[in-house]
C-alpha positions, -999 to +999 in steps of 0.1 A: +000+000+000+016+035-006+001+069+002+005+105-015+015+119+014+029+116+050-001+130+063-021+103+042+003+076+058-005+095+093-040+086+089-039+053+075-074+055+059-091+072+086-078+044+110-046+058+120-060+067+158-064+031+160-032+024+144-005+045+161-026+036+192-021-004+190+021+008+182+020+026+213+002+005+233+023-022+221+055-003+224+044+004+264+039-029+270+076-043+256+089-017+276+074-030+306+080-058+302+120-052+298+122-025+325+103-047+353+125-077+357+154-048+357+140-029+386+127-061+404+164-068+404+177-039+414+152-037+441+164-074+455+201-061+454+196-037+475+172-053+499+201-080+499+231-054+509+204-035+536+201-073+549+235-084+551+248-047+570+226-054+593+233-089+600+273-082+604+262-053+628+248-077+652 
């Protein structure tokens, strides 16, 4: 399928709100979905260090 324009290609037919919003929505989710286990991570390291200091301050 080609369009005349960009703004033609922006629209997609009159569907481009649906479109651009399945991307996006799409796009949100993949990032989610990388970032989570990353911060759930993080989140156990340091729980893990706070843990440890205070069991070799005993």
């Amino acid at each position: 399928m080609s369009f005349a324009s960009f703004s033609d290609f922006l629209a997609m037919g009159h569907h481009g709100l649906y479109v651009w919003s399945a991307y996006g929505i799409c796009l949100l989710v993949l990032a989610v979905n990388v970032a989570s286990p990353l911060l759930a991570k993080r989140r156990y390291l340091q729980e893990e260090a706070r843990r440890l200091r205070r069991e070799s301050s005993k």
